[in-house]
C-alpha positions in Angstrom: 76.5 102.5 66.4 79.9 104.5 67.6 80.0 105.2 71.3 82.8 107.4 72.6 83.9 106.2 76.1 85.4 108.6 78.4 87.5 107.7 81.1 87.4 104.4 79.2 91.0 102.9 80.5 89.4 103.3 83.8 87.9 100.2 85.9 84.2 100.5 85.6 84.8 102.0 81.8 87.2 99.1 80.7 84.7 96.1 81.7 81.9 98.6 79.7 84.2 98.9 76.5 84.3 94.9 76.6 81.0 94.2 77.0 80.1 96.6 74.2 82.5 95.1 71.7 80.6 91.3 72.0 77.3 93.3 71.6 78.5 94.9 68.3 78.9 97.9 69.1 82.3 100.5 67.7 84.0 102.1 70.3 86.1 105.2 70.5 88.2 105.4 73.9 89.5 108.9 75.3 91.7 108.4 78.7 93.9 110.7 80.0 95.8 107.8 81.8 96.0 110.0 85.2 94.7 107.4 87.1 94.4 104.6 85.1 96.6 102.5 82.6 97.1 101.1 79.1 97.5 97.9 80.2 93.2 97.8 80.6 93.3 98.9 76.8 95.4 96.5 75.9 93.5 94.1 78.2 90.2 95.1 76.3 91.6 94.7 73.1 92.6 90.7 73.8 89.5 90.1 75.8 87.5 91.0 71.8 90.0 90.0 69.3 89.9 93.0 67.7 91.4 96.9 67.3 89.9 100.6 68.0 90.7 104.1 68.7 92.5 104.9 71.5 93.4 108.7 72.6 95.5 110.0 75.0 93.3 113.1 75.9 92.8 115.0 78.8 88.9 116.2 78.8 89.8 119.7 80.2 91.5 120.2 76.7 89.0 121.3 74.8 90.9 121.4 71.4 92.1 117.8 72.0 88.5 116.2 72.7 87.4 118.4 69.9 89.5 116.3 67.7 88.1 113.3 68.4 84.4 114.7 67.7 85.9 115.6 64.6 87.2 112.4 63.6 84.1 109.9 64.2 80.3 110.2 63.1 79.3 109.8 67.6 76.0 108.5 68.2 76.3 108.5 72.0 78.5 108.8 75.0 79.4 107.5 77.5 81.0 109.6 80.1 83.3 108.0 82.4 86.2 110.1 82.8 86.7 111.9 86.1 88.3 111.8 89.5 87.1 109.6 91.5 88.5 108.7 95.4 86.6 109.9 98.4 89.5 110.6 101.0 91.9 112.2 98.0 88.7 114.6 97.0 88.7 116.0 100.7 92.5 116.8 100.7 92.6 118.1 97.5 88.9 119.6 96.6 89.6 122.3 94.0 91.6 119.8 92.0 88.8 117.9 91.9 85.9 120.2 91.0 88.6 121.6 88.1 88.8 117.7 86.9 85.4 117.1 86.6 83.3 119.8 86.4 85.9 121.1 83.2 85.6 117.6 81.4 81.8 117.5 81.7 81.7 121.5 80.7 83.9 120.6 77.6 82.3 117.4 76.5 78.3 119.6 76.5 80.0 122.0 74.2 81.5 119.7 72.1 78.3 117.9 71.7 76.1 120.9 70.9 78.9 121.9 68.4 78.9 118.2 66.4 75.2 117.7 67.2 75.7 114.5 69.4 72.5 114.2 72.0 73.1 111.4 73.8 75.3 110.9 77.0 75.4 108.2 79.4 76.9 109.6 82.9 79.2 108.2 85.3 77.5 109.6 88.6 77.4 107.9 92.2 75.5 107.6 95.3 77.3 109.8 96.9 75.0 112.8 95.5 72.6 111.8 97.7 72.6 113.2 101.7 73.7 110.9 104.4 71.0 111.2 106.5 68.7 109.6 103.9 66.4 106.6 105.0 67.4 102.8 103.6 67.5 101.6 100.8 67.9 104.9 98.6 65.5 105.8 95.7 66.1 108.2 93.2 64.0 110.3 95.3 66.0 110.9 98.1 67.3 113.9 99.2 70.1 115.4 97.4 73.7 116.7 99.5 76.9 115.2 99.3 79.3 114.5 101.9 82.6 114.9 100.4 83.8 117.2 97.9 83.9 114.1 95.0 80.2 113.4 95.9 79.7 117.6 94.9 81.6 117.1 91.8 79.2 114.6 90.5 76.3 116.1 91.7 77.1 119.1 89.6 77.8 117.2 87.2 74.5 116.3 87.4 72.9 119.7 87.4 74.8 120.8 84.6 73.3 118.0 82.2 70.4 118.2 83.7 70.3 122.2 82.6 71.7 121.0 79.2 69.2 118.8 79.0 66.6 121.6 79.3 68.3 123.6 76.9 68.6 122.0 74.3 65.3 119.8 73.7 66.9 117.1 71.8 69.6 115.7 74.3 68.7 112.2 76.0 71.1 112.5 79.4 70.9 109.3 81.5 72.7 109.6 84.6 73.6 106.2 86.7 74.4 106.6 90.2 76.3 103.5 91.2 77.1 102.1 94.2 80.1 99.9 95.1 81.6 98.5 92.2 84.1 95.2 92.7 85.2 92.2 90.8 87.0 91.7 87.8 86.2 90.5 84.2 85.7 86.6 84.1 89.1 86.3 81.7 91.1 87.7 84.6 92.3 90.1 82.2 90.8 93.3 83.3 89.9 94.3 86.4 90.5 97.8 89.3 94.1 98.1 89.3 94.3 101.6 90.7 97.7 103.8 90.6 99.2 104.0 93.9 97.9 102.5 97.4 94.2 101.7 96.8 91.2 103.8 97.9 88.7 101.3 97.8 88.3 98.1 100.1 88.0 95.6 97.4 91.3 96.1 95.0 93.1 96.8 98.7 91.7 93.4 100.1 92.9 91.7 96.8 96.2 93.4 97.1 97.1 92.1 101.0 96.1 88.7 99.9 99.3 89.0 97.5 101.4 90.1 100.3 101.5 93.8 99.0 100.4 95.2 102.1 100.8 93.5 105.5 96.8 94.0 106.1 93.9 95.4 105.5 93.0 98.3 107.4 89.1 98.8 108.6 88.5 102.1 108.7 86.0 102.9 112.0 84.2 100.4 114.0 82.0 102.4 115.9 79.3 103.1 113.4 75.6 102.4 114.3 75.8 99.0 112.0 75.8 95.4 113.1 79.1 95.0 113.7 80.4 98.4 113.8 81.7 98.8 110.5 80.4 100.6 107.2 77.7 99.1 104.9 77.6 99.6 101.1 75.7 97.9 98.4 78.4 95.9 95.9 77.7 95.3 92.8 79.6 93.2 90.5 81.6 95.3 87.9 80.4 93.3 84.6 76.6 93.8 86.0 77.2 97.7 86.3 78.3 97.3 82.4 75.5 95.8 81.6 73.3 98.5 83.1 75.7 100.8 80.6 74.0 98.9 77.7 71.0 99.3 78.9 71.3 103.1 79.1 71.9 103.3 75.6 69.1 101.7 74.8 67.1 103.8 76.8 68.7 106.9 75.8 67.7 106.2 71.6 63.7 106.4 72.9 64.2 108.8 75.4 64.5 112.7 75.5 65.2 115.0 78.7 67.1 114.0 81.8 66.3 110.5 83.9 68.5 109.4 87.0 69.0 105.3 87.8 70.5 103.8 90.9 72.4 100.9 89.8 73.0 98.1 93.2 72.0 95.3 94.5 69.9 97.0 97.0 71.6 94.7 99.6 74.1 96.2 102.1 77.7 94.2 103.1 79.9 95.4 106.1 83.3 95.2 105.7 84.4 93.0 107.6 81.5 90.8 106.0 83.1 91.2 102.7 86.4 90.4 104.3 85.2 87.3 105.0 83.4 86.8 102.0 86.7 87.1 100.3 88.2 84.3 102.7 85.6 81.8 102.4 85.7 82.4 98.4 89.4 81.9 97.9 89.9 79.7 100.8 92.5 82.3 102.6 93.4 84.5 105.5 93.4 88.1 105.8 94.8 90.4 108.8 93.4 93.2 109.7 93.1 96.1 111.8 90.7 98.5 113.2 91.7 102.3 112.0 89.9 105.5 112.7 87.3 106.7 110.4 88.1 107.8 106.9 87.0 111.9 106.4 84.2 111.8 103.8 82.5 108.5 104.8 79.1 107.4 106.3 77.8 104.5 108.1 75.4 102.7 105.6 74.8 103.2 102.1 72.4 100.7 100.1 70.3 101.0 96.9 66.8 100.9 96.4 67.3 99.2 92.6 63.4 98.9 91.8 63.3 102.2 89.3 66.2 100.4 86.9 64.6 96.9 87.2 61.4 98.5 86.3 62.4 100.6 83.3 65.5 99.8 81.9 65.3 96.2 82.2 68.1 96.2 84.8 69.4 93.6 88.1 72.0 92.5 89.2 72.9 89.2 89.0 76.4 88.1 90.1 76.7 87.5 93.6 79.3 88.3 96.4 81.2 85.1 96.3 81.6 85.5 92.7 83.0 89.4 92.9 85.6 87.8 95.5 86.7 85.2 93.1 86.2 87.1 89.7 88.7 89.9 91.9 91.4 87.2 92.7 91.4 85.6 89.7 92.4 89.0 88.2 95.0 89.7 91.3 96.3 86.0 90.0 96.9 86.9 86.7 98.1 90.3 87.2 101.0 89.3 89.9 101.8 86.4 87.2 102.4 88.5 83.9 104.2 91.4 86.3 106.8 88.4 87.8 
């Protein structure tokens, strides 16, 4: 079975590509590199001992993806590819809904034109309204908060309207949560571009000494100690609930949503101690006003996968603290 990954270099897309590969499955990887690197590729590629496409393609150019359609018999995708940080989306919002909402547009065409009808997508539980009750179902009500949540949520509606259209697409969207950790080689793991948006790869990256501390954005919310909550999930269980999909998506027609979390909630200074106590080590930090774009508490309500596809999370939060600086390790030591 050939699965084209999108956005495939990418953290959550890498660790999928692996575990594919040891379940037998042939992969094609498109990555546009923008904010992501070959070095997870190349990562991937050791992790399995063995080769497979890789293209340079941006998703907004149609004639490029097209290429790739053309090239390979695709039996499903999985769609990945896509901006992706909070705090960026609400500086620079029309970047974002070109980014996305193109690559999604481009990708539907492409499969109606080579008659691919399956699609695994990348979406997030920041589709759903803040002032939802805990732990979120796939019920909740819909709203996002930040101009990336929008992106994905029309993301969403556009599948979900392909879906309609055309009766013999399978669309499984999976809204994740928080995604940390690292594959268990240390070979993979987030390694964003720049300064990091998200708390885990930033907390890793301060332990290394590359920035003087970690900076805790708000602690005034109406949580236990003031700062936000969010479900973490272990990026190697999040793959496997990839794997899943597909299987799900060969005896399935129409459009079907999944949270994929824990359906446990972590502060952040809570995972700051987590990562402490797990790699016995100190981190500084400092109280800084609250990030545009967040909310106080965000948790899953998992029962839906677990029930259907099979799905839960297994790792647990001492393990994505060490599986993440195990990876920081490895990385500072091949890049000395």
């Amino acid at each position: 079975m050939k699965i084209l990954v999108t956005g495939g270099a990418g953290y959550i897309g890498s660790h999928t590509c692996a575990l594919l590969i040891e379940n037998g499955f042939s992969i094609v990887v498109a990555d546009s590199l923008i904010n992501s690197s070959i070095n997870a590729i190349n990562g991937v590629k050791k992790i399995a001992g063995k080769d497979f496409p890789f293209y340079k393609t941006d998703l907004r150019d149609e004639a490029s993806l097209e290429k790739i359609f053309a090239a390979f018999e695709i039996d499903c995708i999985i769609h990945f590819a896509g901006l992706k940080a909070v705090g960026e989306s609400v500086e620079k919002p029309v970047m974002y809904y070109e980014n996305n909402l193109i690559s999604t547009l481009n990708l539907c065409k492409c499969m109606k034109k080579y008659g691919v009808s399956k699609v695994i997508f990348s979406s997030s539980a920041t589709v759903y309204k803040s002032d939802n009750p805990m732990p979120l179902t796939e019920n909740a009500s819909l709203g996002a908060c930040n101009p990336y949540g929008w992106s994905k949520f029309m993301c969403e509606q556009i599948l979900y309207d392909a879906s309609v259209a055309e009766k013999d697409f399978s669309v499984v969207s999976l809204r994740y949560f928080n995604p940390v950790g690292a594959h268990p080689s240390g070979l993979i793991g987030e390694e964003p571009n720049g300064i990091p948006n998200n708390l885990m790869p930033f907390i890793a990256q301060t332990a290394r000494g590359i920035h003087s501390e970690v900076k805790v954005f708000g602690n005034d919310y109406e949580t236990p100690d003031g700062t936000g909550v969010r479900d973490y999930i272990h990026v190697m269980d999040l793959a496997k609930g990839h794997q899943l999909a597909i299987d799900f998506a060969q005896k399935n027609t129409g459009f079907e949503t999944f949270n994929l979390g824990t359906g446990s909630g972590v502060s952040v200074l809570e995972m700051i101690k987590a990562f402490e106590t797990a790699n016995t080590l100190k981190l500084p930090y400092s109280i800084a006003p609250r990030r545009a774009g967040d909310i106080a508490i965000s948790y899953a309500n998992p029962e839906k996968a677990q029930k259907i596809l099979g799905f839960k999370a297994e790792k647990t939060v001492e393990e994505m603290c060490r599986d993440t600086w195990n990876f920081q390790n490895i990385t500072s030591k091949t890049q000395s």
